[in-house]
C-alpha positions in Angstrom: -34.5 6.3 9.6 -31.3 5.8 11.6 -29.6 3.1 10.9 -26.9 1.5 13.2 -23.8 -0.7 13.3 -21.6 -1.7 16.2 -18.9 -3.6 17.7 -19.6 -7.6 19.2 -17.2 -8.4 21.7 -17.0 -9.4 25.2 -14.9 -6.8 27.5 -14.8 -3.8 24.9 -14.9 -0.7 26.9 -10.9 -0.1 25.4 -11.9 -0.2 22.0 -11.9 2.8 19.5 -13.9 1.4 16.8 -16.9 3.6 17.3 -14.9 6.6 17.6 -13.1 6.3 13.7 -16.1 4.4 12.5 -18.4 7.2 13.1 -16.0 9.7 11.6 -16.0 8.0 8.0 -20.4 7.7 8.4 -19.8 11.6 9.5 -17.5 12.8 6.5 -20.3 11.2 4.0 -23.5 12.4 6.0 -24.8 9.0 6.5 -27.1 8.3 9.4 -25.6 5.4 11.2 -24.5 5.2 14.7 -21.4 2.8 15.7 -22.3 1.5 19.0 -20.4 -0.7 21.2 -22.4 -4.1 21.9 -20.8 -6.1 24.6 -22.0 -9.5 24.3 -21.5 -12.6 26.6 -21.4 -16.1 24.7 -24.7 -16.7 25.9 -25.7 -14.0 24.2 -24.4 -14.6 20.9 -28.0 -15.5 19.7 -29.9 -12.9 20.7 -27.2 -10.2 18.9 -27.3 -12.4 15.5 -31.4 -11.7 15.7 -30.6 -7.7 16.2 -27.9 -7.9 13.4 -31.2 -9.1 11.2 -33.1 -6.1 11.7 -33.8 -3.4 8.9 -31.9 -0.4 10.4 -28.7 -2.4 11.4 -26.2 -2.3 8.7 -24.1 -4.6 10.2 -21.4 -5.1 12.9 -17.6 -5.2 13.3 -16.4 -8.8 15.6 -13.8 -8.9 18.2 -12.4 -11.2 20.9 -14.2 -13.7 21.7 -16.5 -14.3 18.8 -14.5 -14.3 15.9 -14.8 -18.0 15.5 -18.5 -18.8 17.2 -20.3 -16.3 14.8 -18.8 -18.1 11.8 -22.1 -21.2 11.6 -24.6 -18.2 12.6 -24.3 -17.1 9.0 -26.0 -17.6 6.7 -23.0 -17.0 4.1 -19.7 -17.0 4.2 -17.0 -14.7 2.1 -14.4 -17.3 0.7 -11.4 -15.5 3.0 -13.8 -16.6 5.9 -14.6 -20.4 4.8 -10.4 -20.4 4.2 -9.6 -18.8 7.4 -12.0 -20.0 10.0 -12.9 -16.7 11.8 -14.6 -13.7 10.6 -14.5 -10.2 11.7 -17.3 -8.6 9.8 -21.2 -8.9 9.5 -23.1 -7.2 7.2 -26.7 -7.6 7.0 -28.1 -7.6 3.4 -32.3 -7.5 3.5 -32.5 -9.9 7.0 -29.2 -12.1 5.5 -26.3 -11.9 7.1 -22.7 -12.4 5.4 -19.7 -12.7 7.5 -16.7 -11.5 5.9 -12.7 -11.4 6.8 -10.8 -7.6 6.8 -8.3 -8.7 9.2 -6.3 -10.9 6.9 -6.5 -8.0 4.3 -5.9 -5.1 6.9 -2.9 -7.0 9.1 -0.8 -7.3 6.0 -1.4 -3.8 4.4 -0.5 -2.1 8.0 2.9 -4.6 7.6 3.6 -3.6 4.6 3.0 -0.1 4.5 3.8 0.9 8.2 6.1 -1.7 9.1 7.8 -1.8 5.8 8.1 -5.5 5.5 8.0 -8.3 2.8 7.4 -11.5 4.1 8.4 -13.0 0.9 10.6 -15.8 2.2 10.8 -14.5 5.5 10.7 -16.6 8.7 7.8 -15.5 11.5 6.5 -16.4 14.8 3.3 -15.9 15.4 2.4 -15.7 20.0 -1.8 -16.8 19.8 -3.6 -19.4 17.7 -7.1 -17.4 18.2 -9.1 -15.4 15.2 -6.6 -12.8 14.7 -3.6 -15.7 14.8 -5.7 -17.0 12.3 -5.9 -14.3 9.4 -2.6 -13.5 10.3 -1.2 -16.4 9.7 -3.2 -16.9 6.4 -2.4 -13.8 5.0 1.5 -14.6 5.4 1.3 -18.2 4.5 -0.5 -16.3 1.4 2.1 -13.3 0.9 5.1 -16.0 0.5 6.4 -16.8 3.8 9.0 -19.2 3.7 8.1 -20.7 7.3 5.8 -19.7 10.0 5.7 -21.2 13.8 2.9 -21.0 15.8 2.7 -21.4 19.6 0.0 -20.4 22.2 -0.3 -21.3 25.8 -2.4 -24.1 25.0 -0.2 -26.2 22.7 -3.1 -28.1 21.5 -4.6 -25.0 20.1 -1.6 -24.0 18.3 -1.5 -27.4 16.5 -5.1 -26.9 15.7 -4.4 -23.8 13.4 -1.3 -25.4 12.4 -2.8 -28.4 10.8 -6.0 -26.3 9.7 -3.2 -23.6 7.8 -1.8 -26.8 5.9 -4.9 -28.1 5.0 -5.9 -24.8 3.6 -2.9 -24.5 1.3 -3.3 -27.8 0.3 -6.6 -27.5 -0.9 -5.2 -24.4 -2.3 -1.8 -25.2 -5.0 -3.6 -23.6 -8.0 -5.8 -20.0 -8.3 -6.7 -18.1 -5.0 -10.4 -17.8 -3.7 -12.6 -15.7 -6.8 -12.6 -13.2 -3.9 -8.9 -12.6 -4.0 -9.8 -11.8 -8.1 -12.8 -10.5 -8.5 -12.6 -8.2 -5.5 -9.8 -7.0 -4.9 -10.4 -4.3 -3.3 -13.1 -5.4 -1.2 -12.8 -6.8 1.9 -9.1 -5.7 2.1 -8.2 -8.9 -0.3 -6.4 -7.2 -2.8 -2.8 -7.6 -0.8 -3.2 -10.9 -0.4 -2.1 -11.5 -4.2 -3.0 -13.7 -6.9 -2.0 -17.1 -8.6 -1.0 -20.2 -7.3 -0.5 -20.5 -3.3 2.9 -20.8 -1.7 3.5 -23.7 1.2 5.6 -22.3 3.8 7.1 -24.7 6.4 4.4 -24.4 9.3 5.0 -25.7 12.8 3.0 -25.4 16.4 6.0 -25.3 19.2 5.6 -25.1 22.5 7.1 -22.5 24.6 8.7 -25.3 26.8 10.6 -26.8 23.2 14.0 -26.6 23.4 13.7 -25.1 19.6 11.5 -22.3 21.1 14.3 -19.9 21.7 16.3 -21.0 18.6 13.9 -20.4 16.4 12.8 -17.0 18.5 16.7 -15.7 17.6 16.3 -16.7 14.2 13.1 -14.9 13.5 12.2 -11.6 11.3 9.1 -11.2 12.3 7.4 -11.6 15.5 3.5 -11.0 15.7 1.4 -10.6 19.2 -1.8 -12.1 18.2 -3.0 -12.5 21.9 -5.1 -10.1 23.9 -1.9 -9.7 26.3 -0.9 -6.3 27.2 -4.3 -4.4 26.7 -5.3 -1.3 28.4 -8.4 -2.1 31.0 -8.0 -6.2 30.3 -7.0 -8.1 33.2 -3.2 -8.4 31.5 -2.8 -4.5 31.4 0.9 -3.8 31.5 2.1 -7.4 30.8 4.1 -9.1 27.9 3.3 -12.1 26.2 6.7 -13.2 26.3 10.0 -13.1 28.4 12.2 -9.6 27.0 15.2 -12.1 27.3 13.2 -14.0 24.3 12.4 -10.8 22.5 14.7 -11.0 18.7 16.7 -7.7 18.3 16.8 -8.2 14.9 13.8 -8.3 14.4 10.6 -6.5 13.3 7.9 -7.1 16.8 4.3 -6.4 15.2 1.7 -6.2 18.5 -1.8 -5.8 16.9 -2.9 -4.6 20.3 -3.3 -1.1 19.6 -4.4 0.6 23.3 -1.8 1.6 24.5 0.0 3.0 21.7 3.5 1.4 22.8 2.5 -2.3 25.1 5.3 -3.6 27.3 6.1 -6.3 24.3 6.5 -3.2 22.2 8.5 -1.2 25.0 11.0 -4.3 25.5 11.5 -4.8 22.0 12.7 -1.2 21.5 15.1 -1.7 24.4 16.4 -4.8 22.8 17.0 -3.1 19.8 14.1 -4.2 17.2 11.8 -2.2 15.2 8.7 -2.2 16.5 4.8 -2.2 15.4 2.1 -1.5 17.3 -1.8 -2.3 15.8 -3.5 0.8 14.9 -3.2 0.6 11.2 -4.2 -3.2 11.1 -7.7 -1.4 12.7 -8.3 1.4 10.7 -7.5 -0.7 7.5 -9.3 -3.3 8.3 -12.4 -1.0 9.6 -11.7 0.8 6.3 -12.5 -2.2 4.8 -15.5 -2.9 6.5 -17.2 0.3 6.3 -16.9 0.0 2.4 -18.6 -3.6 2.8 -21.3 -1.7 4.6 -21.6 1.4 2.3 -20.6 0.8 -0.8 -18.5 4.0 -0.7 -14.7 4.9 -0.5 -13.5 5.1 3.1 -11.9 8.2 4.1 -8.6 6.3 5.5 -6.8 9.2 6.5 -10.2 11.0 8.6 -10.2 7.4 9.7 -6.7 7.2 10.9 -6.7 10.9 12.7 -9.9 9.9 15.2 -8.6 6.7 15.9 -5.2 9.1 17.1 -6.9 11.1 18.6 -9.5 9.0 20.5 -6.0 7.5 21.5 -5.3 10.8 23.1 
């Protein structure tokens, strides 16, 4: 029987996922097909139903649902009770387990591709939705020494501000058994072990006369927002001013089509290094199709279709 998984999102014609998702089920001769399921809000019920069905394995989540499908569940991974948005389903005999990669698969691509520690770093984060979210956790997690948060609706940013702190608080002693007893699950194992550290965290608005202050003084600067990808209605635009844009800086845009976004161009002109958000999605759809499978993805087959689907 052929089994399938796919992608839930609304407005997905740009992504890739089926492309380096069905290269990994290829490699080990599996028969599942990655499908791309756009799905309205209102819909959001009738795709959890299809997501309980025998031959579905289970789905990868994008913009907008990353939050809503978190109460369809009927479990949660700890990452995802922690974090507050999810990013993967898998469907275990009619159950359905929502699980967090991107926290996982946003620091590994950091580390590794961007070459950055953010042990007592400073960040700003541009976005307070579900990828602002595991973000943000995963450097509040790796040590961050202070981490701002601002989004076009301020109230939003203070939202995931005050939700971060409550999270480390509940947190000062041993991380979520995930983080121990699978660490390589789920893309968990980067996110360390042992007893949380409390960065300084702070929503500011872009109209706060700190906002560019604490922009200059930054050594990391993360796009979390949808702004700047190919067929979206913000094709070609930045999510911030270039005169904002830290020089000094590492700029990590987890939008990944195109390759180089105009926040990406005008930070290379400025002077900064630059990161652009196709490793986050092969690591963190590495991470998934090991959740679904059981079985070792093939990063680097992985890595080469998502290139070359990229063109």
């Amino acid at each position: 029987m052929t089994r399938y998984a796919g992608l839930i999102g609304h407005g997905i014609q740009h992504s890739i996922s089926p492309m380096l998702q069905q290269a990994a089920f290829d490699h080990y001769r599996l028969d599942i097909r990655y499908e791309l399921w756009d799905t309205a809000p209102a819909e959001l019920g009738a795709v959890v139903e299809r997501l309980r069905r025998p031959e579905t394995v289970g789905a990868n989540v994008t913009v907008p649902h990353k939050e809503s499908l978190v109460p369809l569940m009927d479990d949660l991974d700890d990452l995802v009770r922690e974090i507050g948005s999810l990013n993967t389903v898998v469907n275990r005999g009619g159950r359905l387990i929502g699980y967090n990669t991107d926290a996982g698969g946003f620091l590994k691509a950091l580390r590794q591709e961007g070459g950055f520690d953010p042990e007592g770093r400073s960040a700003v984060l541009l976005g307070s939705g579900g990828v602002a979210r595991s973000a943000s956790f995963a450097l509040a997690r790796a040590g961050m020494k202070s981490l701002f948060l601002t989004d076009i609706i301020i109230e939003r940013a203070r939202a995931l501000a005050s939700d971060l702190e409550a999270s480390l608080a509940r947190n000062q002693g041993p991380p979520p058994r995930s983080c121990i007893d699978a660490p390589d699950v789920g893309g968990v194992a980067s996110l360390g072990a042992g007893s949380w550290p409390s960065p300084e965290v702070m929503a500011l608005s872009a109209d706060d006369p700190q906002f560019g202050e604490v922009l200059a003084g930054c050594d990391l600067l993360v796009n979390c927002t949808p702004v700047g990808m190919k067929h979206s209605a913000t094709e070609g635009q930045s999510p911030l001013e270039a005169k904002l844009i830290p020089g000094g800086a590492l700029v990590y845009d987890v939008v990944y089509n195109p390759i180089e976004t105009e926040l990406l161009r005008q930070a290379r002109e400025a002077g900064a290094r630059t990161l652009n958000g196709l490793a986050m999605l092969v690591y963190q759809g590495a991470d998934s199709f090991e959740l679904w499978t059981g079985k070792g993805a093939p990063v680097d087959i992985m890595m080469d279709a998502a290139k070359r689907a990229l063109g």
